[in-house]
C-alpha positions in Angstrom: 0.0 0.0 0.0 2.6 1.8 1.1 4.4 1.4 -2.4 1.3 2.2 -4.6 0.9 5.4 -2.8 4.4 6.9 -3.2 3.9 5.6 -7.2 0.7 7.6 -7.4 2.2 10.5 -5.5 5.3 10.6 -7.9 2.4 10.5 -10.7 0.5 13.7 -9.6 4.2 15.5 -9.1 6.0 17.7 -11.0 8.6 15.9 -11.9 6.1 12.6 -12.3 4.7 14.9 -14.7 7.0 16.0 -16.5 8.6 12.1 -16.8 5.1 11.5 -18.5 5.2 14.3 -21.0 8.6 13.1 -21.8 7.3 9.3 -22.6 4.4 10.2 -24.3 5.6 13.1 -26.4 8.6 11.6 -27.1 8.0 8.0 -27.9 8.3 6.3 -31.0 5.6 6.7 -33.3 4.5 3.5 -34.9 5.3 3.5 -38.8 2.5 2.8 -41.2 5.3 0.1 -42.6 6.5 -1.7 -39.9 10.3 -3.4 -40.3 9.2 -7.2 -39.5 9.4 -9.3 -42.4 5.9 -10.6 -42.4 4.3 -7.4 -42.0 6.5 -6.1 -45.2 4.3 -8.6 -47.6 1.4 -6.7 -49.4 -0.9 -8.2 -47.0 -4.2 -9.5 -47.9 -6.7 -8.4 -50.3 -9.0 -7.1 -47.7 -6.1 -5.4 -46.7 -6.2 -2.6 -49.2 -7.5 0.5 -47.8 -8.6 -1.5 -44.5 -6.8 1.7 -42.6 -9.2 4.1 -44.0 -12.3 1.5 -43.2 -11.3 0.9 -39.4 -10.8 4.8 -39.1 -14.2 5.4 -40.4 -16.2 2.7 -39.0 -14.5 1.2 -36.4 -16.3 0.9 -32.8 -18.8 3.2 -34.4 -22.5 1.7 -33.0 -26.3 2.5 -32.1 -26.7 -1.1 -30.1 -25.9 -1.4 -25.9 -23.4 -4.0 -26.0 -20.9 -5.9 -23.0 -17.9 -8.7 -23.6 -16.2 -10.1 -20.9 -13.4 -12.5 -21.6 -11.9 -14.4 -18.5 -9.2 -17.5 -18.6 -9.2 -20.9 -17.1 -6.3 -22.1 -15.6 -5.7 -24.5 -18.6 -5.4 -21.5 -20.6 -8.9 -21.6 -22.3 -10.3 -18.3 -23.3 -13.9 -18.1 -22.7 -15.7 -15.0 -23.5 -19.3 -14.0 -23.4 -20.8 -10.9 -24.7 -24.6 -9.9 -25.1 -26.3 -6.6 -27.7 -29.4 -5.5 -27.4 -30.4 -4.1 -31.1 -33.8 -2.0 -30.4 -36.1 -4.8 -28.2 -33.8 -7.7 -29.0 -31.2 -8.8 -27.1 -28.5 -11.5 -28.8 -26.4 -13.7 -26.7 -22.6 -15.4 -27.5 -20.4 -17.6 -26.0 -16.9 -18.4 -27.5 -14.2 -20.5 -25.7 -11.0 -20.4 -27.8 -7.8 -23.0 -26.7 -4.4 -22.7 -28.1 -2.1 -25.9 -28.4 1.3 -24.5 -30.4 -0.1 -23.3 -33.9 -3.4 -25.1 -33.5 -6.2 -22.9 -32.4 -9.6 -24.1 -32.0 -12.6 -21.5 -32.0 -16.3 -22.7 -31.2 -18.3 -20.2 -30.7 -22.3 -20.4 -29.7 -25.0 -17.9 -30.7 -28.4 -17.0 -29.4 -29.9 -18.4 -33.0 -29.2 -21.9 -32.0 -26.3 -21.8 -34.3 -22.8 -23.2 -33.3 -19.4 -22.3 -35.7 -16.4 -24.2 -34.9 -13.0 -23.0 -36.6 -9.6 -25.1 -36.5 -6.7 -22.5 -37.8 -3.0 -24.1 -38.2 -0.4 -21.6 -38.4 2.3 -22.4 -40.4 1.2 -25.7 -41.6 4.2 -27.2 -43.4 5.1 -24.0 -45.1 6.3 -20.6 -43.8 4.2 -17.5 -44.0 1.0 -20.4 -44.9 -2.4 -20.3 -42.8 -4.8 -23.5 -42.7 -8.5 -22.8 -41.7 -10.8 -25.5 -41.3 -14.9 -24.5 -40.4 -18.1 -25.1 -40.2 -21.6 -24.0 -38.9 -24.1 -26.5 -36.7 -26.6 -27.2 -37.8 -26.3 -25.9 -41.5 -24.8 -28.8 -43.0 -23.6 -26.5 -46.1 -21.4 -24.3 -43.9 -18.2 -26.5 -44.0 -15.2 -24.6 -45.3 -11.9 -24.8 -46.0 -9.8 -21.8 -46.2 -5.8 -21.3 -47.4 -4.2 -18.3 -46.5 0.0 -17.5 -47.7 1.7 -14.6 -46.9 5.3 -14.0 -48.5 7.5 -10.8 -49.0 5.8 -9.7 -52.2 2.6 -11.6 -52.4 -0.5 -12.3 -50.5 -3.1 -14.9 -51.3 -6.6 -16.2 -49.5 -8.1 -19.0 -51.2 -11.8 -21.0 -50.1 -13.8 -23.3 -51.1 -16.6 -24.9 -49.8 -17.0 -28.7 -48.8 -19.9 -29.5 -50.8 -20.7 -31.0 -54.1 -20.9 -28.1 -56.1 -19.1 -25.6 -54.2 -18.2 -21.9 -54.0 -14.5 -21.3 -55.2 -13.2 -17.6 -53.5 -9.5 -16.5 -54.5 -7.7 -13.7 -53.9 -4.4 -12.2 -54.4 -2.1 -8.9 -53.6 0.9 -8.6 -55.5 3.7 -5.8 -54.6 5.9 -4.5 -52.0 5.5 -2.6 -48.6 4.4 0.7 -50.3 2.7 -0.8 -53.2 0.1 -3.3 -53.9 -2.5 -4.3 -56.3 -4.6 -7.1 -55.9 -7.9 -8.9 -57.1 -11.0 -10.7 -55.4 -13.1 -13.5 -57.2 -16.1 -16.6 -56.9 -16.9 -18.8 -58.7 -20.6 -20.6 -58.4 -19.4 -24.1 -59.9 -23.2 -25.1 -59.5 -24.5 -22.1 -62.2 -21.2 -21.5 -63.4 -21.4 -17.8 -62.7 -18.9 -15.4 -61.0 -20.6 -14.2 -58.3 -18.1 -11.9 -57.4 -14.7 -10.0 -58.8 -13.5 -6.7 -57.8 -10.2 -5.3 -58.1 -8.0 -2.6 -56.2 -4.5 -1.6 -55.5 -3.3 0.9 -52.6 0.0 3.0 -52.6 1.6 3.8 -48.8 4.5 6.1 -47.5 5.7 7.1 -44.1 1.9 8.7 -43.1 -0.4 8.5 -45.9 -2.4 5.3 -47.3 -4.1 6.0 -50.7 -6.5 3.1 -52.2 -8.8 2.4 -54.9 -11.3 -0.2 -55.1 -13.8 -1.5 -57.8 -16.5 -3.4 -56.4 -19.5 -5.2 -56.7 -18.8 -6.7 -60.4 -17.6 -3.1 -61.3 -21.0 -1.6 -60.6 -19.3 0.8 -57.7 -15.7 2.7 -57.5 -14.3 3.9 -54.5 -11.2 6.0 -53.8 -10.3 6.2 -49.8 -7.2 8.4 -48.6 -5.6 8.2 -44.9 -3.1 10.4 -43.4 -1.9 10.3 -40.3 -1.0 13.6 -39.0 0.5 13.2 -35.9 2.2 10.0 -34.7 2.4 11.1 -31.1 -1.1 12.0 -30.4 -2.3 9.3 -33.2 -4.4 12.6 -34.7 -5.3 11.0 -38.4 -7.8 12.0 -41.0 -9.2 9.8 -43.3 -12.0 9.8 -46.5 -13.8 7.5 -48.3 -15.3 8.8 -52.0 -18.1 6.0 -53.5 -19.5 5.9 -57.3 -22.1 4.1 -57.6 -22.4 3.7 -61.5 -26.1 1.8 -62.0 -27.5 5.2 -59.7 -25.1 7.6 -60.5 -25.1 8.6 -57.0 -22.2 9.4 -55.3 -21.2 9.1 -51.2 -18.7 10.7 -49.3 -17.3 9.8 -45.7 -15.0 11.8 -44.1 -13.6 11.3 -40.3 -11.0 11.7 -37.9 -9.3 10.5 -34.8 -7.2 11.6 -32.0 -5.8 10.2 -28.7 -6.4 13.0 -25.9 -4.2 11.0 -24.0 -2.6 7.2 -23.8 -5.6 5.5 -22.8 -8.2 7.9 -24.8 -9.1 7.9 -27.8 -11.9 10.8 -29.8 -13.0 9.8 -33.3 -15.7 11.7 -35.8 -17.1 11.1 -39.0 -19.7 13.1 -41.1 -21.3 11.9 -44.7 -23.0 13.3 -47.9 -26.4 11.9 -46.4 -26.0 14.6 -43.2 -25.4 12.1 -40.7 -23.2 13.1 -37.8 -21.6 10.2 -35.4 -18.6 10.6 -33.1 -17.2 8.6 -30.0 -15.0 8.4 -27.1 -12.9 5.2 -26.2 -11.0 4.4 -22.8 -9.1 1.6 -21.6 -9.4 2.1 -18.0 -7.3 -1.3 -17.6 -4.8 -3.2 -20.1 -7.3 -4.6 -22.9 -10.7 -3.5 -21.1 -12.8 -0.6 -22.8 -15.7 1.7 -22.7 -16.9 3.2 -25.5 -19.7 5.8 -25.9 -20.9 6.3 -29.4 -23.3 8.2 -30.5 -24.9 9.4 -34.5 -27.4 12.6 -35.3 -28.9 12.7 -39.1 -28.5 16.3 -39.5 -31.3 17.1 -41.9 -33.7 15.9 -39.7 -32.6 17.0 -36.0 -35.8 16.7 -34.7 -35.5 13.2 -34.8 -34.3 11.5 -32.1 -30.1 10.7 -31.8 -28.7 7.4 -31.8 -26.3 6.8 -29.0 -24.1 3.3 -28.7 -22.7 1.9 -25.4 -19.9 -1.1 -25.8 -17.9 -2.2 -22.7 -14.9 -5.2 -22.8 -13.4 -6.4 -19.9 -10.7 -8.7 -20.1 -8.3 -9.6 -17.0 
């Protein structure tokens, strides 16, 4: 006790102070391109312009929802977590163990439905990612999933474990500040492609720069990220959408910015005239509140939307 005071005390001082100042203000700012070799491969596709995405949309909610994740002393990760969406209120349980690069993931949902994923890191082949599952009781849910990761490529490949199955591929070629990439499926019971889109994203010290044609090249989307300041984590991020069938055109822009180490302020506004920002704090390592809340500016006398999500972990 005696201990935790003098720590506190030292905190609230002015030299505690100013030993803070110095740590935050002066730390490291984490690079847009990290240095690890795995990292420097292109990624995924679903990795191009993911950093403007989780800037706009990230955390961002209307629904009441707590997680709380606790450990066994086997080392089995159980975690339960309820929403309430308007009147409704949706249950989940997950328990996930770990033995070496085998992970096992079954998780168990309100709906009566249970998915079980087996992933196997590194299966026989560096940078390679085996995942195995399937959804109780849909008997069509069973899935096998490839993933390979390497300096200058990226590939995810699926497909499903019936007898006409869905074929997914997709594939990122280029370097740490370059990629460009493509996403298909393949219906092998109509013989259609259900799906191809294409993109490619360009990234330097602060700034992430993507463009993305979607939805069997009906819609085009251009997103931009730029981080301004490392040391607060203040970035600013938009999203442009096309939609070509419409003609109608959406724009998303938002930003963020850390008010301190354990705080975090975000804001977003959109061509529609909707409004939505949030607060996020992790009062304790890996546990966080956040308040979110939206307003649809062209019609303020309608009632705002406000979101409430809490995770405690120990």
């Amino acid at each position: 006790m005696k201990t935790y005071s003098n720590t506190v005390g030292f905190l609230y001082s002015h030299r505690g102070a100013a030993l803070f100042r110095r740590l935050w203000f002066n730390a490291a700012p984490p690079p847009l391109i990290s240095r690890s070799s795995k990292a420097m491969a292109p990624g995924l596709y679903s990795d191009i312009g993911k950093r403007t995405r989780d800037l706009l949309y990230k955390d961002y909610q209307t629904d009441h929802k707590f997680t709380v994740t606790t450990y066994s002393s086997t080392g089995v990760a159980i975690t339960a977590s309820g929403t309430k969406k308007s009147d409704l209120i949706f249950g989940e349980i997950q328990s996930v163990i770990k033995n070496n690069n085998i992970t096992f993931d079954v998780k168990a949902k309100s709906d009566s439905n249970v998915t079980t994923t087996v992933t196997v890191d590194e299966f026989t082949v560096p940078g390679l990612k085996t995942i195995f599952s399937f959804v109780v009781p849909d008997q069509r849910s069973g899935k096998i999933e490839l993933q390979y990761l390497h300096a200058y490529t990226g590939v995810n490949a699926s497909i499903g474990l019936t007898a006409n199955p869905v074929v997914n591929l997709s594939s990122v070629v280029g370097t740490k500040t370059f990629a460009v990439g493509a996403d298909v499926a393949y219906d092998t019971a109509s013989g259609n492609f259900t799906k191809y889109n294409a993109g490619f994203s360009v990234i330097n010290a602060d700034l992430i720069a993507a463009l993305n044609l979607n939805n069997k090249g009906d819609s085009l989307s251009a997103s931009y990220y730029h981080l301004v300041s490392p040391l607060s984590n203040t970035a600013v991020g938009a999203e442009f959408t096309h939609n070509f069938p419409t003609n109608e055109n959406t724009l998303t822009f938002g930003t963020q910015h850390a008010l301190d180490p354990l705080t975090l302020v975000k804001a977003r506004f959109n061509s529609y005239g909707k409004a939505s920002a949030l607060i996020q704090h992790e009062w304790r390592p890996k546990s966080f509140l956040t308040i979110s809340g939206e307003v649809d500016t062209k019609a303020i006398e309608k009632s705002s939307k406000v979101g409430l999500a809490l995770v405690l972990k120990p």
